[in-house]
N, C-alpha and C positions, 0 to 999 in steps of 0.2 A: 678449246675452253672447257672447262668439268665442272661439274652441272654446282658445285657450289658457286662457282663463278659465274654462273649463269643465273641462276636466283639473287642474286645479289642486284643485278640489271635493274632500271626503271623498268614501269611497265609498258610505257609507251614506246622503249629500247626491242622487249622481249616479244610483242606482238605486232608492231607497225610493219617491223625489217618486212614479215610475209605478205603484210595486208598491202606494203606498196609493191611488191615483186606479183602481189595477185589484180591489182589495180592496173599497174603498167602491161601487162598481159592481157587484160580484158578491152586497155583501150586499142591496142593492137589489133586486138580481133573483129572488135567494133568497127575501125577503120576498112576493115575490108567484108567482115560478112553480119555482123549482128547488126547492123544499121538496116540490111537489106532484108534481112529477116521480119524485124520489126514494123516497114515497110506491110509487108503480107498485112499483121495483123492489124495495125492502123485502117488500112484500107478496110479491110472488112469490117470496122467499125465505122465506117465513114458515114455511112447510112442512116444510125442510130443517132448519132451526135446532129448528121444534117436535120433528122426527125425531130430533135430536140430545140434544137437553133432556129431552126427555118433560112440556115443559110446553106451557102452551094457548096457541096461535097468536095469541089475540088481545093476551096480556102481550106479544109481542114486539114489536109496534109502538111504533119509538119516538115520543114526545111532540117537539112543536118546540120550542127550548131556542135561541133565537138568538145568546145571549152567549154560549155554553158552544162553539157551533159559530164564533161569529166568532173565541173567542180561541183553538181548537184549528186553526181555520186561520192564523191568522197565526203560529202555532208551526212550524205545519209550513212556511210560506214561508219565517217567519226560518231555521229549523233545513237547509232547501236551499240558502238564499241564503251561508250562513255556511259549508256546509262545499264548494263550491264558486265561492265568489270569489275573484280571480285566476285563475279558468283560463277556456281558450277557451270559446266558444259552445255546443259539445256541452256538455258537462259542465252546464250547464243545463239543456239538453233531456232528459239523462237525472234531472236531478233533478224535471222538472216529469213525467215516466213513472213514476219511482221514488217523489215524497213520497207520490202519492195515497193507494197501498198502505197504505202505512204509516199515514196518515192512518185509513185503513178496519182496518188492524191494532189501533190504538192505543182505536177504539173498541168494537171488539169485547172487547177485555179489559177494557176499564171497565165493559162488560155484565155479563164473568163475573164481577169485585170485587162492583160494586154492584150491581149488576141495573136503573142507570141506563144508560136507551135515548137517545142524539139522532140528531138524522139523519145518518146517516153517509154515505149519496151523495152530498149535494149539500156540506157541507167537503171531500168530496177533489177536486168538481167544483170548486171554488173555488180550492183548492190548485193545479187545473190549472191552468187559467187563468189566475193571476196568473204564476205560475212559465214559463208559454207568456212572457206579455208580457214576462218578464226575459230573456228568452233573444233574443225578438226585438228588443228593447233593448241586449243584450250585442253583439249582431249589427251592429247598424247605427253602435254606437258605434265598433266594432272596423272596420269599412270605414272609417268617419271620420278616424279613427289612422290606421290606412293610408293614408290620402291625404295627410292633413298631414305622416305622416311622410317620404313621398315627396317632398314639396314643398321638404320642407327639407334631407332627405342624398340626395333626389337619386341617382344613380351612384355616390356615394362609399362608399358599403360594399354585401355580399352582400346579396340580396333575404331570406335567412334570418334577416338579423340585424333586417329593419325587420319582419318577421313576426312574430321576436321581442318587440319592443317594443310592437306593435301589440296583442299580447296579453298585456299586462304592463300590473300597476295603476300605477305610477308615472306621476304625478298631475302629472309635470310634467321631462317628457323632455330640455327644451333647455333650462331656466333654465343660468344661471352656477353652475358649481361645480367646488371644486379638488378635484383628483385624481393620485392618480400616473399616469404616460402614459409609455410610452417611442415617441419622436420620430425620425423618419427624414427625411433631405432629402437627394436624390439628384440630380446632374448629369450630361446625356450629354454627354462629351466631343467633340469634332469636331463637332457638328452645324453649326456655323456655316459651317464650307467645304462640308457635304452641300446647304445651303439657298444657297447663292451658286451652288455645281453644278446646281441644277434651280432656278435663279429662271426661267428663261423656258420651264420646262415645269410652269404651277403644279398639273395636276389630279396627274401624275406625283409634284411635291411634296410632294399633301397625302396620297396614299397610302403615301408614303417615310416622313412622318414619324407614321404610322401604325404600320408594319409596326416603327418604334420603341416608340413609346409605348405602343400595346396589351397589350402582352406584360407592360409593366411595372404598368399600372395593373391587369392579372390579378392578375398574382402579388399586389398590397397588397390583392385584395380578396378572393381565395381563401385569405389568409391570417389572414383576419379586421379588417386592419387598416379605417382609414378616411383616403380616399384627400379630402385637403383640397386639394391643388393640383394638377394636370396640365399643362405646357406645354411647348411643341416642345421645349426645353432641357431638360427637366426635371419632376420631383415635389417635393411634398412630403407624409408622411403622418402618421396615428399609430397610435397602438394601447392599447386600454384603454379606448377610449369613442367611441358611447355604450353599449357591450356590455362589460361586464367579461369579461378573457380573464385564466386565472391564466399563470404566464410569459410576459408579454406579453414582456418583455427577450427571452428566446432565440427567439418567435415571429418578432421583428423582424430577429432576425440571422441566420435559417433563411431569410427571405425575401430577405436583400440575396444572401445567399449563391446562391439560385434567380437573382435577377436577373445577376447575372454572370457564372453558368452559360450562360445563355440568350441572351448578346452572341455568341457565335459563330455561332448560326445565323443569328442576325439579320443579322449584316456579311456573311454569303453570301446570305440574301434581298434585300439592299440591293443588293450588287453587279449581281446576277442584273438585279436591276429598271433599275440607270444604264447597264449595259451596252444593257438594250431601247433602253432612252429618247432616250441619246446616240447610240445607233450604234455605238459605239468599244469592241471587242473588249476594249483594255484602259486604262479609265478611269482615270484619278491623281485617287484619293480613296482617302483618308486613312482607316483601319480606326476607327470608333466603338468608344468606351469610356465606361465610365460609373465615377463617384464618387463616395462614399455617406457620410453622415454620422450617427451614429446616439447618440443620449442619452436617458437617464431622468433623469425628475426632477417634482416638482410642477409641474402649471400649470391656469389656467383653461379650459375648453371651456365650449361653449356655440354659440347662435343669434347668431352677429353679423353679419347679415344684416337685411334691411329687411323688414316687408311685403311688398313687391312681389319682393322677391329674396333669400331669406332662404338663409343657408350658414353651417354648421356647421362651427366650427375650432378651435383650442386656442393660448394662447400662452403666452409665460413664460420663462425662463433656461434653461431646457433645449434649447425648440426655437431660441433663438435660436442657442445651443451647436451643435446638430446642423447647422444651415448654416454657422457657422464652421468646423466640420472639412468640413463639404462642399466649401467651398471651399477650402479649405487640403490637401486630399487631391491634388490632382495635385504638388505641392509633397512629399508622402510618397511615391511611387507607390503604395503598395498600392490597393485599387478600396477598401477598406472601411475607414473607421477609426468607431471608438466611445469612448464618454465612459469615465468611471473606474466610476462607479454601476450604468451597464450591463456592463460588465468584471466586476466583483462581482458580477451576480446570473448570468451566463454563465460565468464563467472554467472550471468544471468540465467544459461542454461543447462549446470552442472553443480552440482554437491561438490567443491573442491573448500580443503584444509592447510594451514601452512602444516609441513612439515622439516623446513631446512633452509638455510642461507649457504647457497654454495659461492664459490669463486675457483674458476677453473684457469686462471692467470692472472699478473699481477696488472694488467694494464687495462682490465676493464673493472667494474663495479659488482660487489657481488650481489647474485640476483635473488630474490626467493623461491623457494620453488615448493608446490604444490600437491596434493595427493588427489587425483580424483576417486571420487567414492561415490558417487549413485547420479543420478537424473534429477531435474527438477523437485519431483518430489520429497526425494529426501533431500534436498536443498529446504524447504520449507519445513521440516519437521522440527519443532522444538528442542527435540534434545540434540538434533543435531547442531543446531544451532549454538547452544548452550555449549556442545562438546567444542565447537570455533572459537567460543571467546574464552574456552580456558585455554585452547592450545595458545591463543596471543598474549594472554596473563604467564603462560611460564616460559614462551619466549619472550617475553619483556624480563622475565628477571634472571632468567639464564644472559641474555646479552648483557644487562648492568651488571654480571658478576654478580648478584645475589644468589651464591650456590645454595642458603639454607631455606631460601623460597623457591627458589628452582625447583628442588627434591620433592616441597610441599605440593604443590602446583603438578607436578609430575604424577603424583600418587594418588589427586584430586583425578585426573585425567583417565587413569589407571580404573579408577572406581565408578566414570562414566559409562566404562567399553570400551573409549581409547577408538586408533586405529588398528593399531597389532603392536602386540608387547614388544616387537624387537626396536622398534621406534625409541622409548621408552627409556630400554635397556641399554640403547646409543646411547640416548643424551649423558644417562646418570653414568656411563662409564667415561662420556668427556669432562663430564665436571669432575670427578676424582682422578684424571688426567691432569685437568688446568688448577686443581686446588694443589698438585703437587708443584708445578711448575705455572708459574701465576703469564696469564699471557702477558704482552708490551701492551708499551700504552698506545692509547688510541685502535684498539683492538675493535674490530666490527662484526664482534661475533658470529661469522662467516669460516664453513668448515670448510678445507682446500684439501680434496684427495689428491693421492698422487696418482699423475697419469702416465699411461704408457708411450703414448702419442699422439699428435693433433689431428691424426688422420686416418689412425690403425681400422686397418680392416676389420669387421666384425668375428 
């Protein structure tokens, strides 16, 4: 059987099979020498308990009662096993220190009810020893987990979170299952002139597009998320599995936010490094930027990986979402845009702006989607505010087709600050698009790029 097949097991299936093969063993033994063992130390207690009683030493030797003792030990394995399953390795070992006690408690008061004696060494000896073997069972199950879980997330998420799972019953960690997920897919802008700059210094290259990518794939894993793609170009990630985080939505938008921050020092380490490389004090390369695409919504995750090469991903209408505004973001300027879904469960704790009604097929609704632009604080800034309700005054009349309040409204915007002029410069070149060729009716003013594919690698 392989070990997925094996985690998939009840648990009562995964740890009993040993604890009766360790039961049936100990009564075995008990039949022939731990009864007589037990014996010694009873006796030499005979003394204390007569001193306590004021009865005659020789009533207190208990009689052997085998059933009475097999079914008081398998009380006490079950009654350890139950109230320490689901937790780590310790939490065993102290149950296999703590039932014997009890074990030797539980018979002592049935002395003082009934004044019936069994042997009470050799059930908590028994009680050890089974509750030992679950624990070294627990043990080796949980290295097992660790390794398969390794094998299959890999780098892609915190070593806390595979500890996590490793010590968690869930019987079946990578099957398929839908889930809500908020989805990030991120582009470094300029890299393609940084890799035509150091094509003929490739060791120099591959540390350049390091002192990139590192930084990024930190941030998605110290944030919990899990990092499903890394390449020169780019990421993609998620968040919500296989670890349930609760506000995953503003974990993901804390984290683009970190990665943005962290483009300046990086385009001074880059520099620093092409200035060695080339020679030339002053290089002409192009300042790296990055553009982020962020959506919730249901989708599959899961092991869709091989055997030999098994990798954990997620897919669905959302992530495909999150790469459509990923790319459609230099096209906005802003470095961040997000879905409407993520908007709603953030909008309290982020400066987000409409900037677009996409539709990335025809069978779903098109959604809005959003620009994030600062923290709380400029979330409450006046003119920021001011700047939101004219963005919704010229998309109210760009969607009714009023293309010569549109224009208004647009240059009203313009003269605010705006987000970035290329935004702007969109709109006014679709309305002299649609003033030439008038849309159809019942048009939902909703822009549909074209896409390459619903699942194209980054």
């Amino acid at each position: 059987m392989s070990f997925d097949e094996t985690v998939r097991l009840p648990i009562w299936k995964r740890e009993w099979s040993l604890a009766a093969a360790l039961f049936l063993l100990c009564a075995l033994l008990g039949l022939s020498n731990l009864n007589a063992m037990a014996e010694v130390w009873i006796v030499k207690g005979q003394s204390i308990l007569a001193t306590l009683t004021g009865r005659p030493a020789e009533s207190l030797l208990p009689g052997f009662y085998p059933l009475p003792e097999l079914v008081l030990t398998a009380i006490a394995v079950y009654g350890g096993h139950f109230f320490v399953r689901g937790k780590p390795w310790y939490a065993y070992m102290v149950a296999a220190l703590t039932m014997p006690f009890l074990t030797i408690a539980a018979i002592y008061l049935l002395w003082l009810v009934s004044n019936f004696t069994i042997d009470t060494y050799s059930a908590a000896l028994w009680t050890f020893i089974v509750l030992v073997g679950l624990t070294i069972r627990k043990v080796a199950r949980q290295i097992a987990s660790a390794w398969h879980l390794r094998s299959v997330l890999g780098t892609c998420v915190a070593p806390n979170v595979i500890v996590a799972l490793s010590n968690s019953e869930d019987p079946h960690p990578f099957s398929g299952r839908s889930r809500k997920l908020t989805f990030m897919s991120m582009e470094i802008r300029g890299m393609d002139e940084l890799i035509d700059a150091l094509r003929d210094h490739p060791d120099a290259l591959l540390d350049t597009i390091k002192v990139v990518t590192e930084p990024m794939a930190d941030e998605i894993i110290a944030a919990g998320g899990t990092l499903e793609a890394l390449s020169p170009t780019g990421l993609r990630a998620f968040w919500n599995a296989p670890k349930e985080l609760e506000h995953h939505e503003q974990i993901a938008c804390e984290c683009a936010q970190a990665m943005v921050e962290r483009m300046d020092d990086i385009n001074d380490r880059i520099e620093q490094s092409i200035t060695r490389v080339l020679n030339d004090p002053n290089p002409v390369i192009s300042q790296l930027s990055i553009g982020i695409g962020i959506t919730t919504g249901y989708g599959v995750v899961g092991n869709y990986g091989s055997k030999a090469r098994p990798h954990y991903s997620a897919i669905g209408e959302a992530a495909d979402l999150a790469r459509v505004l990923q790319n459609l973001s230099p096209t906005y300027g802003p470095a961040i845009i997000v879905g409407e879904r993520t908007r709603n469960a953030v909008q309290n704790n982020f400066a987000l702006i409409e900037i677009d009604r996409v539709s990335i097929n025809d069978h779903n609704p098109p959604v809005v989607v959003y620009a994030l632009a600062g923290n709380p604080v400029r979330k409450a800034d006046p003119v920021f505010q001011a700047l939101v309700d004219q963005h919704r005054r010229m998309f109210q009349a760009y969607r009714s087709q009023n293309w010569q309040q549109a224009r208004i409204e647009i240059e009203k915007a313009r003269e605010m600050g705006g987000i970035h002029p290329d935004l702007y410069t969109q709109i006014e070149n679709r309305i002299a698009h649609l003033e030439r060729q008038q849309p159809a009716s019942g048009w939902d003013g909703a822009f549909r790029p074209l896409l390459k594919g619903r699942f194209s690698a980054i």
